[in-house]
C-alpha positions as CSV (number, residue, x, y, z in Angstrom):
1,X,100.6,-235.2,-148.7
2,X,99.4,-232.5,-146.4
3,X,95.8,-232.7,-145.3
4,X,93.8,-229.7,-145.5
5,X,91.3,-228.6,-142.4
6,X,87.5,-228.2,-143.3
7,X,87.2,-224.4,-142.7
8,X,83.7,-225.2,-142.0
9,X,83.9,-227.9,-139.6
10,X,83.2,-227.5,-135.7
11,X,86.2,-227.8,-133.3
12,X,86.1,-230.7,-131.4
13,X,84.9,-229.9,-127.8
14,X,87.1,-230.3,-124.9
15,X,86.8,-233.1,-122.1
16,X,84.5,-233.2,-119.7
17,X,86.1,-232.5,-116.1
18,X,84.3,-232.5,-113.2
19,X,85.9,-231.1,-110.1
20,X,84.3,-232.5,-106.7
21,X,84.7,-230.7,-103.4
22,X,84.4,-232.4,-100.4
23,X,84.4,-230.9,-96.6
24,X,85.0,-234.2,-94.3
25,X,85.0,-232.1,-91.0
26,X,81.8,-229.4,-92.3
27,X,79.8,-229.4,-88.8
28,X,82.6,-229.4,-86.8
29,X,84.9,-226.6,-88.4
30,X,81.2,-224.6,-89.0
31,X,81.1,-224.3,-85.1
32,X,84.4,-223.2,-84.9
33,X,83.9,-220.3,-87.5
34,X,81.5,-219.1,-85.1
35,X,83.9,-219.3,-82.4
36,X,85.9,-216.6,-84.1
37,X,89.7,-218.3,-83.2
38,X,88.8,-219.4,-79.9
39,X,90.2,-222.0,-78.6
40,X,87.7,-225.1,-77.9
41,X,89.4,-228.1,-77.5
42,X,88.6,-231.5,-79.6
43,X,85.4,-230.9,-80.6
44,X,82.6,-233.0,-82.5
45,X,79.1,-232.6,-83.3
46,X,76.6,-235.7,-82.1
47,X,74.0,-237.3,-84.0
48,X,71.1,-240.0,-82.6
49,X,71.4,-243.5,-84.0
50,X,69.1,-245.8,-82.4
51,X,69.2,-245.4,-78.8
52,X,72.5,-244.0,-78.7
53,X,74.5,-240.8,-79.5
54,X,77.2,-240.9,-82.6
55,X,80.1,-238.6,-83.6
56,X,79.0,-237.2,-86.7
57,X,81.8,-234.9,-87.5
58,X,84.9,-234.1,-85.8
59,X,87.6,-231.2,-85.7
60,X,91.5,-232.1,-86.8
61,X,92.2,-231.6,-82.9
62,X,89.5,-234.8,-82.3
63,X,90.7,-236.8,-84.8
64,X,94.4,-236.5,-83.7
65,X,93.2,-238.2,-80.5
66,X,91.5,-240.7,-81.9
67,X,88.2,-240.5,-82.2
68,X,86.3,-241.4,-85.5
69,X,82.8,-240.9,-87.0
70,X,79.8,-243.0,-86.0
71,X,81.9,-243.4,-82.6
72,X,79.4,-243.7,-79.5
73,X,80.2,-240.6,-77.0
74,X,80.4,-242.7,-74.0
75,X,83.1,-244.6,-75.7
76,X,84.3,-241.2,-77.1
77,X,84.8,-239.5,-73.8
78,X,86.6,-242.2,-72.1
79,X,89.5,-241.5,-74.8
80,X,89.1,-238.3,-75.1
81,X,87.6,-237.0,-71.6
82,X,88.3,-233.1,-72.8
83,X,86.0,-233.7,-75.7
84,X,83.8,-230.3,-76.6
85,X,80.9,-232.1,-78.3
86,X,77.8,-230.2,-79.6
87,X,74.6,-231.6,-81.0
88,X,74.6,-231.1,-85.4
89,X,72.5,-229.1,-87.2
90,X,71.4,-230.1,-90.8
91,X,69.8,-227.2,-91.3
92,X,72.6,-225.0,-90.2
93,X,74.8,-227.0,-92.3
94,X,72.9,-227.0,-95.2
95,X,72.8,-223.7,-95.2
96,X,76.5,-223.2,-94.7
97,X,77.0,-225.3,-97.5
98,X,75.0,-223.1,-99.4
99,X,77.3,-220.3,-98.7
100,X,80.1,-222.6,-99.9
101,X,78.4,-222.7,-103.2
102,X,78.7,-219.4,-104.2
103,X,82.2,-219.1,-103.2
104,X,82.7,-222.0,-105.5
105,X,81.4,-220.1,-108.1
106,X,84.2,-218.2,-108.7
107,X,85.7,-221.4,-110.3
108,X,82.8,-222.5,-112.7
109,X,79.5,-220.9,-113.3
110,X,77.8,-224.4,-113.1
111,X,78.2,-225.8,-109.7
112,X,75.9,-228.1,-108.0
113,X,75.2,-229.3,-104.1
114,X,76.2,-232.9,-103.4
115,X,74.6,-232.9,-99.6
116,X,76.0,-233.0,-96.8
117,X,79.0,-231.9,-97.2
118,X,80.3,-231.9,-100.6
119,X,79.8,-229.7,-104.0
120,X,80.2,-230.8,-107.7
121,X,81.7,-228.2,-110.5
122,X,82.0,-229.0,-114.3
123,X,84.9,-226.9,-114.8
124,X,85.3,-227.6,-118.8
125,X,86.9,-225.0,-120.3
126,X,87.7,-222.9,-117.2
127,X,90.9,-224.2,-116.0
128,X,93.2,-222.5,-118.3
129,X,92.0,-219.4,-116.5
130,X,93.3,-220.3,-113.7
131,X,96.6,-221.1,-115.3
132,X,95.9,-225.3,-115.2
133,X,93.8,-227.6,-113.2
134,X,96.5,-228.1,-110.6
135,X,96.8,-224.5,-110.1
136,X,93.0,-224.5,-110.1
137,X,92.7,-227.4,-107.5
138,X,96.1,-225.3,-105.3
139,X,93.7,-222.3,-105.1
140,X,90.4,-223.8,-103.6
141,X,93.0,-225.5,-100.9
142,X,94.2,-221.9,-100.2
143,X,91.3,-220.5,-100.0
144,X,89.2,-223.2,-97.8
145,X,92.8,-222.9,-95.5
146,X,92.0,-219.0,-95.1
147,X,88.4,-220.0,-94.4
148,X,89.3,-222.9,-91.9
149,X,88.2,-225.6,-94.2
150,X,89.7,-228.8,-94.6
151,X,89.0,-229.6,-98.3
152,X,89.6,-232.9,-100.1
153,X,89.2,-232.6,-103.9
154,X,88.8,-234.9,-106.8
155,X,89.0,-234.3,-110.5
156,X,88.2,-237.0,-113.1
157,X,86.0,-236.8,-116.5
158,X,82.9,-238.0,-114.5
159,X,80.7,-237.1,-111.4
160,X,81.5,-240.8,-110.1
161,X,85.2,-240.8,-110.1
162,X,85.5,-237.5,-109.0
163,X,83.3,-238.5,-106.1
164,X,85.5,-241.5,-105.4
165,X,88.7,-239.4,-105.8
166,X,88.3,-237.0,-103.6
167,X,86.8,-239.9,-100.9
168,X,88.7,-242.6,-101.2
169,X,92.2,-242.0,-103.2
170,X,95.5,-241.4,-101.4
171,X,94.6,-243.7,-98.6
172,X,94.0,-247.6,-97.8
173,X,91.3,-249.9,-98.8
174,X,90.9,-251.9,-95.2
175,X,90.5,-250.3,-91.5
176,X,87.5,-248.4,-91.4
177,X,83.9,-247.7,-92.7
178,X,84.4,-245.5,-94.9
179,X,86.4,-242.6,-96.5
180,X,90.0,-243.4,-96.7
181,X,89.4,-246.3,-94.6
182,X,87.3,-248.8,-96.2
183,X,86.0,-251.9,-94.7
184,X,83.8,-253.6,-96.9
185,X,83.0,-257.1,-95.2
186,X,80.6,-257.0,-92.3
187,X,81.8,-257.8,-89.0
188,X,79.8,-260.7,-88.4
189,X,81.9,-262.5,-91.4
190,X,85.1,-261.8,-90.1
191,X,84.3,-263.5,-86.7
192,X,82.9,-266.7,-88.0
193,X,85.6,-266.8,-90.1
194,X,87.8,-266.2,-87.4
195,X,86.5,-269.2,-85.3
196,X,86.3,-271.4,-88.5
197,X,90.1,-271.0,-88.6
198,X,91.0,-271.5,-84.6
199,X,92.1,-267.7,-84.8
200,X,93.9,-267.0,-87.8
201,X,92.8,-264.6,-90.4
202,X,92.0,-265.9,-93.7
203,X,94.1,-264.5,-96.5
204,X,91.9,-261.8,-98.4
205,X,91.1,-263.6,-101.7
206,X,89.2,-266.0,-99.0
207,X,87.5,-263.5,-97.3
208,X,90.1,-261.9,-95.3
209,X,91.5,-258.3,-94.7
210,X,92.3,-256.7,-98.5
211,X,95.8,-255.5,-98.1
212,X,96.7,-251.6,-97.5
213,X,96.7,-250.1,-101.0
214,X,97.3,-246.4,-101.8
215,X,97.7,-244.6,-105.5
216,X,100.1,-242.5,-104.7
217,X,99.2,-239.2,-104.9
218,X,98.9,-236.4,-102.4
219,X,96.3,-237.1,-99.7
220,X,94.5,-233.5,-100.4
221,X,94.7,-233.3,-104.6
222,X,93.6,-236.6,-106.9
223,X,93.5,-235.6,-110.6
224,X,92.6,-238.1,-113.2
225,X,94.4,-237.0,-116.4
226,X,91.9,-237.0,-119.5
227,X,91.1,-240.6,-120.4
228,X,92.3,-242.1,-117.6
229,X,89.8,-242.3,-115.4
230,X,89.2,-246.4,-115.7
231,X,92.7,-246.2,-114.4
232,X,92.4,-244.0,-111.7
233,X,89.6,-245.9,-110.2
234,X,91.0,-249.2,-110.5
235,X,92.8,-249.4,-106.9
236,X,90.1,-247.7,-105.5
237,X,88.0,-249.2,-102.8
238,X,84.5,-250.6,-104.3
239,X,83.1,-247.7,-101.8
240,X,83.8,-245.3,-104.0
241,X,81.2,-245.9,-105.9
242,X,78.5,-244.7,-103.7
243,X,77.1,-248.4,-103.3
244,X,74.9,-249.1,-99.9
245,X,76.2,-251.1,-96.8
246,X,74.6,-253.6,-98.0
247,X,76.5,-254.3,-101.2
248,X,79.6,-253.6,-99.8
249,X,79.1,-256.1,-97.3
250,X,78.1,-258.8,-99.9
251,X,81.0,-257.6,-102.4
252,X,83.7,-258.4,-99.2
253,X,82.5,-261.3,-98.6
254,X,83.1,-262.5,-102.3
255,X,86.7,-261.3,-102.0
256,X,85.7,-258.0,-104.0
257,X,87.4,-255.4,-102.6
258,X,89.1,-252.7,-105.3
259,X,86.7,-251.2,-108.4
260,X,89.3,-252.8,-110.9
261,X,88.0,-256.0,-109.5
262,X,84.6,-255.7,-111.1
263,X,85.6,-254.5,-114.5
264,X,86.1,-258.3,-115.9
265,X,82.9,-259.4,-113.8
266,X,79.9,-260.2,-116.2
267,X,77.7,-257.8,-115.8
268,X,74.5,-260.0,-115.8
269,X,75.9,-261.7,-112.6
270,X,76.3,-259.0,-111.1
271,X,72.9,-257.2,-111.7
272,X,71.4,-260.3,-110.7
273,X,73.0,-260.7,-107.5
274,X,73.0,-257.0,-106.0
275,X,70.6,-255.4,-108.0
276,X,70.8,-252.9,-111.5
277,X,72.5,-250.2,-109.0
278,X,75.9,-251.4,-108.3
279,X,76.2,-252.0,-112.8
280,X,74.7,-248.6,-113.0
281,X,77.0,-246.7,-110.4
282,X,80.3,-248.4,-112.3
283,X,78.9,-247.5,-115.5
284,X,78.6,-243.7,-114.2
285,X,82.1,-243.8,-113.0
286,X,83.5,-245.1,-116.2
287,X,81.5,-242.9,-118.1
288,X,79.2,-245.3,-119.8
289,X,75.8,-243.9,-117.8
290,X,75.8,-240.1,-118.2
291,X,75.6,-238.4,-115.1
292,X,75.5,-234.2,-115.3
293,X,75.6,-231.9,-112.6
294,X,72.8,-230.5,-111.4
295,X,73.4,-227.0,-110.3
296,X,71.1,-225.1,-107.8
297,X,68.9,-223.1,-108.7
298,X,69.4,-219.0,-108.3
299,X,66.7,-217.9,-105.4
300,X,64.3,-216.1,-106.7
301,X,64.1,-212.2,-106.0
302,X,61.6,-209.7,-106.9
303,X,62.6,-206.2,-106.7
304,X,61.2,-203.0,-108.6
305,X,63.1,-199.6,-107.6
306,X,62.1,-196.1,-109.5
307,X,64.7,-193.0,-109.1
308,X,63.3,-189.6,-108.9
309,X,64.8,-186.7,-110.9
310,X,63.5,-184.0,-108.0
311,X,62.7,-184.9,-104.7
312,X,59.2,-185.2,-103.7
313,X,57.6,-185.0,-99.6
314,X,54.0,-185.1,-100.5
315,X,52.1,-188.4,-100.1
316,X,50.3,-188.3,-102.7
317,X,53.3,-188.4,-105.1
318,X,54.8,-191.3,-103.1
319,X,51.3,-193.3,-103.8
320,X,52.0,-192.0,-107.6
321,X,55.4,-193.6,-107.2
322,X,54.0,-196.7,-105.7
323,X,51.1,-197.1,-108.2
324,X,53.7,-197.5,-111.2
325,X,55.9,-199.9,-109.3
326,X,53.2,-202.4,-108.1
327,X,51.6,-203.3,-111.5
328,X,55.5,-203.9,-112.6
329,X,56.0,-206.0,-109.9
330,X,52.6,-208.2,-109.7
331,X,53.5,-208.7,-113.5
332,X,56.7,-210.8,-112.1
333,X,55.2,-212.2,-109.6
334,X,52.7,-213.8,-111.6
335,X,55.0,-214.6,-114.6
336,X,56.6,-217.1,-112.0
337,X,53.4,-218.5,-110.1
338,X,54.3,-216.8,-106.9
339,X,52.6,-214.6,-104.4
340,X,53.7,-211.7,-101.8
341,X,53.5,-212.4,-98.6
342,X,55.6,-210.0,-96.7
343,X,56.6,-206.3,-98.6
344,X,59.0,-203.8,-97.9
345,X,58.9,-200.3,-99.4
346,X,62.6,-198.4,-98.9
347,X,62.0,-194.5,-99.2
348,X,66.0,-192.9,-100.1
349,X,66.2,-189.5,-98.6
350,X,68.5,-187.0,-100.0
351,X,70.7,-187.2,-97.1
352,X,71.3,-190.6,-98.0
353,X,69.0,-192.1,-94.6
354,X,66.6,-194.7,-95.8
355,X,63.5,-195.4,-94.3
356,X,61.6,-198.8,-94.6
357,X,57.8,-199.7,-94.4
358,X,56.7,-203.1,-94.2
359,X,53.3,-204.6,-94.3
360,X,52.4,-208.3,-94.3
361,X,49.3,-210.3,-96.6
362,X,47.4,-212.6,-94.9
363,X,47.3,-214.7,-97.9
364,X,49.9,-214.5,-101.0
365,X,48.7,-212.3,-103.5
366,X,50.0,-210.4,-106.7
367,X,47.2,-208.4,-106.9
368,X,48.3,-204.6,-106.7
369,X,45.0,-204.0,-105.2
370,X,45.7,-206.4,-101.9
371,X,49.2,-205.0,-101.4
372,X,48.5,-201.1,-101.9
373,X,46.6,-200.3,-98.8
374,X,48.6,-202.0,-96.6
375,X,51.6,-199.4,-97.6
376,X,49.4,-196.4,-97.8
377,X,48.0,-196.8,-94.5
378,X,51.8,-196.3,-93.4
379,X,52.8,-194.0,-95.4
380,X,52.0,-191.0,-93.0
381,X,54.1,-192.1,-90.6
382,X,56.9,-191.3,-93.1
383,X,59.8,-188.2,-92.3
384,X,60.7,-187.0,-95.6
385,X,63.4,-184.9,-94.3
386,X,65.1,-182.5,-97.3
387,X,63.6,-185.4,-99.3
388,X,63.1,-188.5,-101.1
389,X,64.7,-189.8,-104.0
390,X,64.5,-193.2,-104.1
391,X,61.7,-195.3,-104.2
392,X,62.4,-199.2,-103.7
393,X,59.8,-201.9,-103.6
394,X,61.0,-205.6,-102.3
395,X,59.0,-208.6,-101.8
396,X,60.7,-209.8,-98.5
397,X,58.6,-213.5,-98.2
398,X,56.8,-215.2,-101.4
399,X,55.0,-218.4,-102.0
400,X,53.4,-220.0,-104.6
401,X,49.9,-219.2,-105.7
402,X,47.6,-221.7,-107.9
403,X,45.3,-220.1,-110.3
404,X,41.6,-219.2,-109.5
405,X,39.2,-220.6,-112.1
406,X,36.0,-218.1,-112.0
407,X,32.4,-219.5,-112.1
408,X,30.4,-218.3,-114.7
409,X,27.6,-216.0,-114.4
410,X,24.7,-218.8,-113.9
411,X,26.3,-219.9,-110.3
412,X,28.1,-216.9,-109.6
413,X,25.3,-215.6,-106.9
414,X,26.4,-219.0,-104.4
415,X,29.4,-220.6,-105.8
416,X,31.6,-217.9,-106.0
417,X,31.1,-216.7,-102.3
418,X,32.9,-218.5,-99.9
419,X,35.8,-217.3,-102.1
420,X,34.9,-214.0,-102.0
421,X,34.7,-214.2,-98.0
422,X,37.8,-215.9,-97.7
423,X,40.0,-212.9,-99.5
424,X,37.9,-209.9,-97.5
425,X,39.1,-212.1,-94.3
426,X,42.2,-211.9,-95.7
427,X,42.4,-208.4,-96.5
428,X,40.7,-207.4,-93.2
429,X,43.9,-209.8,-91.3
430,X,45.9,-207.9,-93.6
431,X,45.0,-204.1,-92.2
432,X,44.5,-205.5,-88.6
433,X,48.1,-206.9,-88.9
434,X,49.5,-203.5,-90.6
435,X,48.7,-201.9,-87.1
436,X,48.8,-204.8,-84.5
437,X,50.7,-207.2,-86.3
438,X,50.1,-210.5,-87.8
439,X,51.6,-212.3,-84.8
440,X,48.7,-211.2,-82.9
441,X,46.2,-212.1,-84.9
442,X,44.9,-216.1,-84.0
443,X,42.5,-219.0,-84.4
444,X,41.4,-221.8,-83.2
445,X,41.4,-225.1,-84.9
446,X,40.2,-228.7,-83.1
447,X,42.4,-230.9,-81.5
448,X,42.1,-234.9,-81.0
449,X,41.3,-234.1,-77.1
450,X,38.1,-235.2,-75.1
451,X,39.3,-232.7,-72.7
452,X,37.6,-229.2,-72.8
453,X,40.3,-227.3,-72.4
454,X,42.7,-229.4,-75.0
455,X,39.6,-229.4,-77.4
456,X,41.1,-226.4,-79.6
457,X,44.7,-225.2,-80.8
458,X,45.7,-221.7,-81.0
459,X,47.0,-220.9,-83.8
460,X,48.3,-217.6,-86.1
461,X,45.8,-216.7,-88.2
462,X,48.0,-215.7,-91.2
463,X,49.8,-218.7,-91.4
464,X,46.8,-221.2,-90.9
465,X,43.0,-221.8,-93.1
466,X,40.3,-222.3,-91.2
467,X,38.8,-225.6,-90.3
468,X,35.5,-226.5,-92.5
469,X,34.7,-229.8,-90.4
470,X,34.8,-228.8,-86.9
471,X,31.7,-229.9,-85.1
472,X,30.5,-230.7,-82.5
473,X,30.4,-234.4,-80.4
474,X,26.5,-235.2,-80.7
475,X,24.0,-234.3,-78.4
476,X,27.5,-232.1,-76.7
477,X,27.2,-228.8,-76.0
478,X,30.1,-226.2,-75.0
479,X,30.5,-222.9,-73.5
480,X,31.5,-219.9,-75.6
481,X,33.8,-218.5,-73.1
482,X,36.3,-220.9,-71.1
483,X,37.7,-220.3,-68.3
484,X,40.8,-222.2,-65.1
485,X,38.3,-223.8,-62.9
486,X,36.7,-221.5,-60.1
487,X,36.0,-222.6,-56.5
488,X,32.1,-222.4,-56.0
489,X,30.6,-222.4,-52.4
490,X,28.2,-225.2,-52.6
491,X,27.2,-228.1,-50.4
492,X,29.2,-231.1,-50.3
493,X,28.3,-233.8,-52.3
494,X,27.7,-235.3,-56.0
495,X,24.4,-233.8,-55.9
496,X,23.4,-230.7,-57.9
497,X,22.3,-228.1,-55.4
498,X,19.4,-226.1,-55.8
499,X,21.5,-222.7,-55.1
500,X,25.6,-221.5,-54.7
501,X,27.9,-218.9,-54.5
502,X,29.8,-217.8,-56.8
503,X,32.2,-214.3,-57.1
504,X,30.9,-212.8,-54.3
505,X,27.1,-212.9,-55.5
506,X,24.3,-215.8,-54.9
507,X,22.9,-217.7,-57.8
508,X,19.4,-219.9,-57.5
509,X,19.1,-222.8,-59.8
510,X,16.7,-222.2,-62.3
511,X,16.9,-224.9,-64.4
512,X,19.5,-227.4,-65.2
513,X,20.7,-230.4,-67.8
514,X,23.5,-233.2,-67.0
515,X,25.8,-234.5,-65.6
516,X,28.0,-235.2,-68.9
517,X,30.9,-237.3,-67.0
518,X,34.8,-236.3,-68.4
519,X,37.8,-238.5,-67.6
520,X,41.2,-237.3,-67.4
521,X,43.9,-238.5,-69.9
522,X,45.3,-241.5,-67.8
523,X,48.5,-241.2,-69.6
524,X,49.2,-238.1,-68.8
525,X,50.1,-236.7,-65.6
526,X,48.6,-233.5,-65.2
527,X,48.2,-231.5,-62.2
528,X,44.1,-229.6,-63.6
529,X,43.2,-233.0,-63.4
530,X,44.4,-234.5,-59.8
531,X,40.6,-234.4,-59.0
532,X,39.5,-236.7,-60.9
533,X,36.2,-237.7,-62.6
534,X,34.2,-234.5,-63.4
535,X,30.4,-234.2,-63.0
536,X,29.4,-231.0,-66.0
537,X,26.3,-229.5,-65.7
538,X,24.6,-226.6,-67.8
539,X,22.7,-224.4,-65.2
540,X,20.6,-221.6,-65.8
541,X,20.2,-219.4,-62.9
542,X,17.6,-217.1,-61.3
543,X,19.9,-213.8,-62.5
544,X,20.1,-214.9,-66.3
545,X,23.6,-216.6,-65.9
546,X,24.1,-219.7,-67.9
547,X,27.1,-221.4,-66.5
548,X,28.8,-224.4,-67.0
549,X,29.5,-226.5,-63.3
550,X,31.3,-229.4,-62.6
551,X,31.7,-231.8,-59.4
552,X,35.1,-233.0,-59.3
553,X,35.2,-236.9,-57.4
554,X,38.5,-235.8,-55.4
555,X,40.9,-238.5,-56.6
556,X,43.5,-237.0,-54.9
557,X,42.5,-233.8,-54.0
558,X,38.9,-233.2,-51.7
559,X,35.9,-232.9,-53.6
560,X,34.2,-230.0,-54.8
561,X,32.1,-228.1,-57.0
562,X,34.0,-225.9,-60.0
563,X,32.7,-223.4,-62.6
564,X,34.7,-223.9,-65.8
565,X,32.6,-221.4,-68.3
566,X,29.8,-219.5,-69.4
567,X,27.4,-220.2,-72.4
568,X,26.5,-216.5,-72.9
């Protein structure tokens, strides 16, 4: 008897596939993109471990002759004496993987960074537009071959065995420390089991090498057919499932070498001897533990743009333009909790020339009111030509801004002040910058230094708040103005004298205070300080000068007296 369907009833959802993505040689082929098919030679990028410098990643040219990952360079260059090596960038590679992202969007909309060097895709239901997932997987290898990219892919039902897949499948269990190459038993082991046996290795279930094992498929593709993903990670090595040296070395040394190994294992054993981590990463592969990608979040952009049916010339119609594009603007700004803190205004001339206007905030702000006279205050310098069009307002640099709670009207007189200062500061840096720029625009903030000079940093005003606990050592007084210490034509000797000479004009001791005694930083070596010991004094002299004198002892240079500042 024929069954008959529930019109009503939902269709059953397809499998979950995950696609992973992993770029084994990222640094090394990023440099070489830069080199624009220039020949370099094995190349490699270096990394610090310990006290010593490691290959990190390594071109195919490197690896043909040789060398591996984690390789010290010394040991590197004496195989390999043409080696091109250059120090790795995270940053740069980071970003670069970035990049990679949105190329790999073009085979799923949800695609997530696995850092450093891989990317994760849930691809349900976007295969068949590609005509299959092998035909999928063939056209990210032909497209990472145009770009230069060595790709390795895995495809399974979860995160974890497409992680594993792509690392570890098509290869050998033993040899290496990772990758295709796994050695899970720590070298230590292997040597005093090595003199335990006069020389001969143990046989694996003992604690010896794991023979060479390999799925067979191709080295570049491993697909896991639906369901069979306990399968597909059976002959894997137990690095595949993203466990810590740690483990791995405990799991060799019980013989454990393949994932299938642990399946019949009793779980509580397990947990209790490595920890919840190892159950919970098998459980991910298998599927047990859910595990979803997590893709990156879109960078947020804030743009307004108006079109003008005539063209306009006048400034006061681009201020009418830009008064009905900032409140539009602010309104997004504050809908995500962000603040402007760079603005560009694009003016499209007729003739199709655009001309740009930037103006920086001293502090992030969404307030139309903050950002509007810095534009207009540029505005005049603008050539509207047969004219303008096109008006286009961009935030360029935006952070995040907390919201002000107001005082109410009982304290508003004192409480509310400081804050007040701080945004007319602001706005005032703002203008000053408009003209000079915010580069040139600094402060100074203390520093942990005894030394007068090293007592304060400089730094941009715009990008730093002010200090609110600067003071003063007690009973310490310092000049306002600072300046390298001058040569002054005194009398030899410790002793303050009672008159000197000092750019070209005589000065009479009036009245004095000190000596304050200084020491030079003993750990460093610096050449100010190669006279040793200073002797400050504050003198006042006959012509209304109130300087700031020091006797330097002449540790290694002669003696001498030194004006260092002024009070006034």
């Amino acid at each position: 008897m024929n069954t008959l369907l529930n019109p009503l009833s939902e269709p059953a959802m397809p499998a979950r596939r995950i696609l992973c993505l992993w770029f084994p040689r990222l640094g090394a082929e990023r440099l070489l993109r830069m080199q624009h098919g220039l020949a370099m030679g094995p190349l490699a990028t270096l990394t610090d471990s310990g006290n010593m410098q490691v290959l990190d990643a390594l071109s195919a040219e490197a690896s043909r002759a040789g060398l591996r990952a984690g390789q010290p360079l010394a040991d590197a260059r004496a195989m390999c004496p043409d080696l091109v090596v250059r120090p790795a960038s995270p940053v740069a590679e980071a970003a670069f993987l970035t990049r990679l992202r949105r190329w790999a969007g073009k085979f799923s909309p949800w695609v997530g960074e696995e850092p450093p060097d891989a990317l994760m895709l849930d691809i349900t239901g976007c295969a068949h537009l590609f005509g299959g997932e092998a035909a999928l997987a063939a056209q990210a290898q032909a497209d990472c071959a145009r770009l230069g990219l060595t790709l390795r892919l895995g495809l399974a039902d979860t995160v974890g065995a497409a992680w594993a897949l792509a690392r570890c499948a098509g290869g050998q269990v033993t040899g290496g420390a990772g990758g295709d190459a796994i050695d899970a038993e720590a070298r230590a082991t292997r040597s005093r089991a090595a003199r335990a046996t006069g020389g001969k290795p143990r046989h694996w279930t003992r604690g010896g090498q794991a023979p060479a094992v390999s799925i067979g498929q191709a080295p570049a593709m491993r697909i896991a057919p639906p369901g069979q993903t306990r399968a597909a990670l059976a002959p894997l090595p137990v690095a595949g499932l993203r466990l810590p040296e740690a483990d791995l070395a405990g799991l060799g040394r019980l013989g454990v070498r393949r994932i299938g190994d642990l399946y019949d294992m009793p779980r509580a054993g397990l947990a209790r001897r490595f920890g919840r981590n190892l159950v919970r990463r098998l459980d991910q592969a298998l599927g047990a533990d859910p595990e979803p990608v997590a893709p990156a979040r879109a960078p947020m952009h804030f743009a307004v743009r108006m079109s003008l049916p005539e063209p306009v010339g006048l400034e006061a119609d681009l201020l009418a333009g830009l008064d009905r594009l900032l409140p539009v603007l602010a309104e997004r700004l504050r809908a995500r909790g962000r603040g402007a803190r760079q603005v560009q205004l694009e003016l499209g001339r007729t003739d199709g020339s655009l001309q740009v206007i930037r103006a920086g905030l001293a502090r992030a702000s969404a307030d139309p009111e903050r950002i509007r006279p810095l534009i207009a205050m540029q505005l005049g310098e603008v050539e509207a030509g047969f004219g303008i069009d096109l008006i286009r307002l961009v935030v360029l640099h935006h952070e995040p801004v907390a919201p002000v709670q107001h005082r109410g009207p009982v304290v508003a007189g004192g409480g509310d002040r400081p804050g007040a200062d701080a945004t007319a500061l602001a706005d005032l840096m703002g203008r000053i910058g408009a003209r000079l720029g915010l580069d040139a625009l600094t402060r100074l903030h203390p520093a942990e230094s005894h030394i007068p000079e090293k007592a304060a940093l400089v730094l941009a005003a715009a990008w730093s708040e002010p200090s609110t606990d600067w003071q003063p050592p007690p009973g310490l007084m310092r000049p306002l103005l600072l300046w390298p210490p001058e040569p002054v034509g005194a009398p030899p000797g410790p002793t303050l004298p009672g008159g000197f000479r000092w750019r070209g004009q005589a000065h009479a001791v009036a009245s004095a205070l000190g000596p304050e005694r200084v020491a030079p930083e003993w750990w460093l070596a610096e050449a100010e300080w190669r006279t040793g010991l200073r002797d400050y004094w504050q003198v006042v002299t006959t012509r209304g000068a109130r300087l700031w004198l020091f006797f330097a002892h002449g540790a290694e240079l002669s003696p001498g007296w030194f004006c260092h500042g002024s009070f006034a």
